[in-house]
C-alpha positions in Angstrom: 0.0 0.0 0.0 1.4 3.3 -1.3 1.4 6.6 1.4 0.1 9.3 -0.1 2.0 12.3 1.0 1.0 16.2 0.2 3.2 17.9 -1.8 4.1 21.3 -2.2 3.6 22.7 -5.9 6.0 25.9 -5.1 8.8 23.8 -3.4 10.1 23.0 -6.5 9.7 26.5 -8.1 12.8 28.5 -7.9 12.7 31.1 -5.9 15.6 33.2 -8.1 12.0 33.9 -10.4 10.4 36.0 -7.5 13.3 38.1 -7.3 13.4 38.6 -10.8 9.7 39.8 -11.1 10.6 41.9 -7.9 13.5 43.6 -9.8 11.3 44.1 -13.0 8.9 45.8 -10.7 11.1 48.1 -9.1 12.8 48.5 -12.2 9.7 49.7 -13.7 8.5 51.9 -10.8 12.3 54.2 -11.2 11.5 54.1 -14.8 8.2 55.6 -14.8 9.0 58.0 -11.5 12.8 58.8 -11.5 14.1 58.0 -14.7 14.1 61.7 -15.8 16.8 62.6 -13.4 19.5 60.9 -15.2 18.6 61.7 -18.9 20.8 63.6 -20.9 19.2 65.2 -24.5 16.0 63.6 -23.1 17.1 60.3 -23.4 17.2 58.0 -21.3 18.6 54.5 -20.7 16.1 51.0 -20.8 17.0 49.1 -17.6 14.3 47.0 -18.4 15.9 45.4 -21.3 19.3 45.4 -19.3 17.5 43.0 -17.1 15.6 40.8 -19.5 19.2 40.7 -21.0 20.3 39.6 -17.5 17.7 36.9 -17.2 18.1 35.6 -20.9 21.7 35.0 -20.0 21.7 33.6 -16.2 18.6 31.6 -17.1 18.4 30.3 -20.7 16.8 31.6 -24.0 13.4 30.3 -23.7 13.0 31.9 -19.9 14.0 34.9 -21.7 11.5 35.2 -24.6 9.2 34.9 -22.2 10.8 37.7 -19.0 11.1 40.0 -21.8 7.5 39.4 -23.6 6.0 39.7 -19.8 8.2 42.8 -18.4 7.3 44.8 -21.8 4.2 43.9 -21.4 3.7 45.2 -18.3 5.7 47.7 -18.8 3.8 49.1 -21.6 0.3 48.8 -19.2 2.0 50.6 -16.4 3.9 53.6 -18.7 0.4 53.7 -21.1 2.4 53.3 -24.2 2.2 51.9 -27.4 0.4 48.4 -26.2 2.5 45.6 -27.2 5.7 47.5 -28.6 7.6 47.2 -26.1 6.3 43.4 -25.2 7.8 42.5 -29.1 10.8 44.9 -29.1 12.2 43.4 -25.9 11.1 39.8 -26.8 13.0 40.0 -29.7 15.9 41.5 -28.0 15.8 38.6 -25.6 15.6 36.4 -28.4 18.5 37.6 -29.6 20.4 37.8 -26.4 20.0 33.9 -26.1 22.1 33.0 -29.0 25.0 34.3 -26.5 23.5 31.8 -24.2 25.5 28.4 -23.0 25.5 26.5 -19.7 28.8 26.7 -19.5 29.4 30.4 -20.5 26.9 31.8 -17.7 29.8 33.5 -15.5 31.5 34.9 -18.3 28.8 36.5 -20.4 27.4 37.5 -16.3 30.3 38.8 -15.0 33.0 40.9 -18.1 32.1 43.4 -20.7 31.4 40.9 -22.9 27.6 41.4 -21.5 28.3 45.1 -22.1 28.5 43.9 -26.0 25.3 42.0 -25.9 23.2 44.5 -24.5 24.8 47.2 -27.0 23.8 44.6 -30.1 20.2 43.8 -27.9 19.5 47.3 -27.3 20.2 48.4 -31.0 17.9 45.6 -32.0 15.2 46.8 -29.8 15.3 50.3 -30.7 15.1 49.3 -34.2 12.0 47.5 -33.6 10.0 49.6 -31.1 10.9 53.2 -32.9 9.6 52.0 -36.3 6.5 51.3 -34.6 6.8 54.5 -32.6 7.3 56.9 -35.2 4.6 55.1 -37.5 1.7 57.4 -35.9 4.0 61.0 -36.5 5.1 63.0 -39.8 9.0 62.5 -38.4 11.0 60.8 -40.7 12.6 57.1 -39.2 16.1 57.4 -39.8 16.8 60.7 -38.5 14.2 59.8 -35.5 16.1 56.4 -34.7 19.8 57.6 -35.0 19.2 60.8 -32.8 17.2 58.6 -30.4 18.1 54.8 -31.2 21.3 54.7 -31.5 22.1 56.8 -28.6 20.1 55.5 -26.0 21.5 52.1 -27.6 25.0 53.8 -26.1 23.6 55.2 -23.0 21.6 51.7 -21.9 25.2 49.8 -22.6 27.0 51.9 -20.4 24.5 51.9 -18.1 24.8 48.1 -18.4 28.5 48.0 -16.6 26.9 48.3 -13.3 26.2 44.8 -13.0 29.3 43.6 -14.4 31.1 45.5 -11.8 28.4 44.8 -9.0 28.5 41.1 -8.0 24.9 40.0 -7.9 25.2 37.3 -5.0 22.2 35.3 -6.5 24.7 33.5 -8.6 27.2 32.9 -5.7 24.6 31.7 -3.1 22.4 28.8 -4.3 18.6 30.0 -4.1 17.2 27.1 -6.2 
């Protein structure tokens, strides 16, 4: 005769996915409110895609697609933006960003510029996408729009990026799983 015994269904989630949706959270909540105060040229970095980026790479590419389909997503609800632009541009980016994905090469896209260089390639990807469907509904013209704006927040959100090469994130040192 078998013992049934009650499991837990959240024992085996990992808990390293709760921090992440609090981080995209709090991301989005300096976005929206304090963002502003360290634009320059009124333009600003996406920290949101830095840490869908962050998530493709520690996690794999499939986790990825969907962190950066849910973060833009509800980061397009929260800012009342263009619905779903942001949910594909970043989706996309974290498509992309998963190529640079292996097992084996988590610590060293993590933790040296070489994550720098993905979120630069990301990032110009991402603009790409979500300014052609921004500047679809105004008389500007794309390629003077997306070099003023895409390239150079493309610049701004990969230097932005070095602060969590050069802050150790303990999540991968201590073992939350």
């Amino acid at each position: 005769m078998k013992l049934i015994t009650e499991q837990n269904p959240f024992k085996s989630f990992p808990v390293r996915y709760i921090f992440y949706l609090i981080a995209a959270m709090f991301i989005s909540v300096i976005d929206i409110l304090a963002l502003d105060l360290i634009q320059i040229g009124g333009i600003t970095p996406d920290l949101l895609l830095v840490l869908c980026i962050y998530i493709t790479l520690a996690e794999n590419q499939f986790i990825g697609l969907f962190a950066g389909f849910a973060i833009g997503l509800f980061f397009d609800l929260v800012s009342a933006n263009n619905l779903a632009t942001n949910a594909l541009a970043k989706t996309i980016a974290a498509y992309i960003a998963g190529f640079f994905y292996k097992p084996t090469n988590v610590k060293q896209n993590l933790q040296t510029f070489r994550f720098v260089l993905i979120v630069l390639l990301c990032s110009f990807v991402h603009n790409i996408i979500y300014y052609f469907f921004y500047i679809k509904s105004s008389p500007l013209d794309f390629w003077s729009f997306f070099l003023k704006f895409g390239v150079s927040a493309s610049f701004y959100t990969a230097v932005i990026s070095v602060f969590p090469v050069l802050v150790r994130i303990p999540g991968r040192q201590i073992n939350i799983d």
